[in-house]
N, C-alpha and C positions, 0 to 999 in steps of 0.2 A: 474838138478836143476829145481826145483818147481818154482821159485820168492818166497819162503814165508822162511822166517830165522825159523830155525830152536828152540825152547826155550825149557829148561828141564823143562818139566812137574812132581811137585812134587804132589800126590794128601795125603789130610788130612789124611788118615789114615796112612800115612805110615810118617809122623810128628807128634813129640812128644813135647807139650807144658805143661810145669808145672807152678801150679799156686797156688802161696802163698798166705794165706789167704782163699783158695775156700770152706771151712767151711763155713762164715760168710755170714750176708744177702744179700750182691752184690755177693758174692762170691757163693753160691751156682746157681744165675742165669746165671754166666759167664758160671759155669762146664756146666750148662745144653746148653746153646748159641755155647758152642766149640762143645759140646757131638751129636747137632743135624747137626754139621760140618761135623762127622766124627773123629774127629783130638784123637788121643791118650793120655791122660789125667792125670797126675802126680799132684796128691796134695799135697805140701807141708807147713806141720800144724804141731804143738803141739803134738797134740794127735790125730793121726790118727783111734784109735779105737772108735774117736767121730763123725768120719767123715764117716762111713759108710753107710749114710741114702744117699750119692749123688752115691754108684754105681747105682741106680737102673737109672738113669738118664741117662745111655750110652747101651751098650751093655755088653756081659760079659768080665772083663777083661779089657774093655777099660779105667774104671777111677781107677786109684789105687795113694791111700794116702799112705804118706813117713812122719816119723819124720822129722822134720827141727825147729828149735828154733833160732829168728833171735837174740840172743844176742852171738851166737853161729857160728864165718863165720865157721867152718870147717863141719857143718849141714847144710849150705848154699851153700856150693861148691857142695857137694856130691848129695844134691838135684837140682842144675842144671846139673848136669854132664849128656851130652846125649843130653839134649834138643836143640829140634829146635826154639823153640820160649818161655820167658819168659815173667809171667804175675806179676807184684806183688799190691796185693790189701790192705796189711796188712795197719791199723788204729785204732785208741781207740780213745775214748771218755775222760777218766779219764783212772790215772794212778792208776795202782794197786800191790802192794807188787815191784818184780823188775822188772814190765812192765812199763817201764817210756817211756815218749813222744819221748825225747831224745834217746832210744835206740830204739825203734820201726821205729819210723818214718823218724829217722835220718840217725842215725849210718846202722840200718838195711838196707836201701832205697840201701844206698850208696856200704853195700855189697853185695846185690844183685845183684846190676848192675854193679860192678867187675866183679863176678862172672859171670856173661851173659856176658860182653862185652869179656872175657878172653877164651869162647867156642865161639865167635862170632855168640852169638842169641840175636835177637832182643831182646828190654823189652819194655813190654807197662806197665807204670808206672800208678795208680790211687791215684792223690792227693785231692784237694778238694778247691772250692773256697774262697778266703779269705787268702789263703798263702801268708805271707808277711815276708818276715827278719827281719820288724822293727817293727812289731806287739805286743804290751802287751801281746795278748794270745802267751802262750808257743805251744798250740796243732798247732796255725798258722803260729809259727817261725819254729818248727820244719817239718812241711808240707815243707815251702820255703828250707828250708836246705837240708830237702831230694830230692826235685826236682833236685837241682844246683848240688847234687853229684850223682845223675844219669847223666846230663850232661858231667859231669866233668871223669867218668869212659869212659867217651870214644865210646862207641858202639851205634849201631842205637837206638834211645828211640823214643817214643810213650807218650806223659806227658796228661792223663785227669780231669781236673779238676770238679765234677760236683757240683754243689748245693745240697741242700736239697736233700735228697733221698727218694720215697715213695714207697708202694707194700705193700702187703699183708706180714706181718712178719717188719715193718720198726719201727722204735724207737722216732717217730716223733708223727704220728696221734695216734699210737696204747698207747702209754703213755699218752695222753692227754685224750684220752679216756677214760680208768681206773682212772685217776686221778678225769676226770666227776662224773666217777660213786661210788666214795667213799667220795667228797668234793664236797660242796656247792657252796665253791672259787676256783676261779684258776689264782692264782698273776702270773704274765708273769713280766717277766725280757729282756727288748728291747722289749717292746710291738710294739715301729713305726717300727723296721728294716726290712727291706724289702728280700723276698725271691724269686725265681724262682726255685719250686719244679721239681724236673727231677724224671718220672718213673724209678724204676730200671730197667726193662727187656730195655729200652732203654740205659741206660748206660750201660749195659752185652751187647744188639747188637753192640752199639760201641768200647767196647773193642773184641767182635769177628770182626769187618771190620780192626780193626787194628793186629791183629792177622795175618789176612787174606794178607796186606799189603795195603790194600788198603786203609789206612790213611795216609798222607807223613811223616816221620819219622822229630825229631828235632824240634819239635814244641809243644805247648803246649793250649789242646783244653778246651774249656769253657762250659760246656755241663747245660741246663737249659730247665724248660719246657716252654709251650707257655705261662703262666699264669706268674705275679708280683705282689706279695700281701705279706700285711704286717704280722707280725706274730698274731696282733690281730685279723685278718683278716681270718687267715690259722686255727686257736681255733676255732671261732664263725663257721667259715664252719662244721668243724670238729661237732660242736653242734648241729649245723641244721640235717645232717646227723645222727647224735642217736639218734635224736629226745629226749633232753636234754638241761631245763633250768638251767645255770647255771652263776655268776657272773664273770666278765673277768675281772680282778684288773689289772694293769698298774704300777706296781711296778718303785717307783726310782732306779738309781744306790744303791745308799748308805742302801736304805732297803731289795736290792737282793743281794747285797754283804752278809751284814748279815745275811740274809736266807740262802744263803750258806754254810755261815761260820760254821751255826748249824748245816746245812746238814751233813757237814763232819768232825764233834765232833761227833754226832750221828753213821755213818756210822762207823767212827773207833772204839767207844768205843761197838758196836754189830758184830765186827769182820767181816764188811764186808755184813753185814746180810739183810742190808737195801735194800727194794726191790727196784728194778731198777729204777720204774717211781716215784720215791720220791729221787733218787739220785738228786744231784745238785752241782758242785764245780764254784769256785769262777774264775779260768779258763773259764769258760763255761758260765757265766754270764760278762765275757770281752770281750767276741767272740763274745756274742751276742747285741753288743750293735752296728756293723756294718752290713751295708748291704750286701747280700749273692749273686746275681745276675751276670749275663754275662755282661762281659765289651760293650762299644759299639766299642771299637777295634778290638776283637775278632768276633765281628761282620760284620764290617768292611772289614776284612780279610777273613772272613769264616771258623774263627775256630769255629765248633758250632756243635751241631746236625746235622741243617739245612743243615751245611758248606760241612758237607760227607753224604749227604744225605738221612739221616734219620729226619723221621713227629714225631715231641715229640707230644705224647701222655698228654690227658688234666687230672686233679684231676678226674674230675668229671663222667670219664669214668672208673676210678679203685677202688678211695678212698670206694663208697657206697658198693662195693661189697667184700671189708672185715670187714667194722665197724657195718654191720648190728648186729653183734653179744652182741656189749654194748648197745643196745636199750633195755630198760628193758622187753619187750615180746620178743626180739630177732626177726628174722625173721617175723614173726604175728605182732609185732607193727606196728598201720598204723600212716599216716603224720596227722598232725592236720589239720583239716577242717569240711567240710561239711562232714557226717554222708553218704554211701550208699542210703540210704531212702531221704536225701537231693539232692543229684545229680540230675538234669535234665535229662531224655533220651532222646537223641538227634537221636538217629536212628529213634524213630517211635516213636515222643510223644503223640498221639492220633490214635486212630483206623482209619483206610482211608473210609470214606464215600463218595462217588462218585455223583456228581453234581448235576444228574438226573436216578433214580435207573432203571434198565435195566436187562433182562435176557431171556433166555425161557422161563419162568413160569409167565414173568411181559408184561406187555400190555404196550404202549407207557405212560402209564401216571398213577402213582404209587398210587392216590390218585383213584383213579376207582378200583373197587372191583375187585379182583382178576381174573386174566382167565387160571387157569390149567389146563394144558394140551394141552394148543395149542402148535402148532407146530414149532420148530425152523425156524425161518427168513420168521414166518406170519403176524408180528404186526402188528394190526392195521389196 
């Protein structure tokens, strides 16, 4: 006998975690966040020959995508079947043909985490702040419903909630953007509501620390960045940064409801064709009219970033270094200001002339006619 207990050591590669949704924009940073784990990597998507751009993200072999379709539990089972650890990230925005809120977010949640809880593997679940059961928004009733039937299956869960999500690829700045760069206006719907934007690559670290186990299972975390700003707030940044005048209108309810409402006459009657950052439903203008932030309970507690010890990263460290691209010179656009040739030089703004001129060549007193050629350290 040592003194020291004995513990089975499992190491990542020889665990096998699939993870539904690792297509999409959280999703493809998780694969990468498991992939630099080690951990053996099962994607569980639609269409797995869309998902091919995340093997190069592992080694050969280690991330391989599976058909699974969550309106489908028997493509649900068959792609947990084996694993050690369950991820599921799946979410929309708008429902589309038979992708409803309800069967994704709900129904799906719920059989996944059968399914996990029936091999006995974890699942770290990813829902989103704002889930409520008694919520007007259906995208927020259904978040809350699927939460309570991963609970409700039984097995260890992992529940994260984040804010806003941003990064290079996100659906938030990169729309508003483009919207900048083709309109003059830009009507915001919940202009006061208040957000705390969470890096993705920080929401992927934390669904790898939960992975890892080292989050406590049964509980449900609040994940936010260190900034709280209102959505007119999170535009006008977004402006400053493209270097882009443009007007931020403050839409009412009753005149964003309506804008909606044409949104998606428009959207249906062009089969869907409408391009994304002019998409809008009427859903998504009820959601927005609450605030998006971490509780101060969740605070209190230390469900948080903070709470598992992860430093949220600020806007202002990520946001500039992918919107350079809508500045209309792109990269080359400079900030407004003072012109180069206006700048003071603050290094050496004048030539250095020295007090009392001095040298070998100089005689103690500069105004006396020259004496070259005398000799070093004879002055005078």
């Amino acid at each position: 006998m040592t003194g020291f207990e004995t513990l089975p050591l499992t190491r990542p590669d020889a665990q096998l975690v699939t993870v539904f949704g690792g297509s999409g924009f959280l999703g493809r940073h998780v694969v990468r966040a498991l992939a630099k784990r080690g951990y053996r990597i099962r994607v569980a998507v639609r269409r797995p020959d869309l998902s091919l751009f995340l093997q190069p993200l592992g080694r050969v072999g280690q991330i391989v995508a599976v058909q699974a379709n969550l309106r489908y539990p028997d493509s649900i089972v068959r792609a947990v079947e084996g694993s050690d650890v369950v991820v599921n990230l799946v979410g929309i925005l708008q429902e589309t043909g038979k992708q409803s809120f309800l069967k994704l977010q709900a129904d799906g949640a719920g059989e996944i985490a059968r399914a996990a809880a029936a091999i006995g593997a974890p699942l770290v679940h990813v829902s989103a702040i704002g889930a409520d059961a008694h919520s007007a928004s259906v995208y927020a009733r259904t978040k809350a419903q699927g939460e309570a039937r991963v609970f409700e299956a039984g097995g260890d869960a992992v529940i994260l909630r984040p804010s806003l999500v941003f990064g290079p690829g996100d659906s938030f700045f990169n729309r508003f953007a483009s919207l900048a760069r083709a309109l003059p206006v830009l009507p915001l719907a919940g202009a006061q509501s208040r957000f705390q934007p969470v890096y993705v690559a920080d929401v992927a670290e934390a669904v790898a620390r939960a992975v890892e186990g080292r989050v406590p299972a049964g509980k449900i975390y609040e994940l936010g960045g260190p900034e709280v700003e209102t959505l007119d707030a999170l535009v006008r940044y977004m402006l400053k940064v493209t270097l882009r005048k443009r007007t931020v209108l403050d839409l009412p309810r009753p005149a964003a409801m309506l804008q909606a409402r044409a949104l998606e006459i428009v959207d249906t009657l062009t089969l869907g064709l409408l391009p994304a950052s002019l998409k809008l439903t009427r859903d998504q203008v009820t959601l927005l009219q609450n605030d998006n932030v971490v509780s101060e309970a969740a605070k209190a507690e230390g469900r948080t970033l903070e709470g598992i010890g992860l430093r949220p990263t600020a806007m202002e460290a990520v946001v500039p270094g992918y919107l350079w691209r809508f500045r209309k010179a792109g990269q080359f656009s400079k900030p407004e200001g003072p012109s180069e040739s206006e700048v003071p030089e603050t290094l050496a703004p004048e030539p250095y002339k020295p007090a009392k001129p001095s040298g070998p060549a100089l005689g103690p007193d500069a105004t006396l006619p020259s004496r070259m050629g005398t000799r070093w350290g004879t002055r005078g």
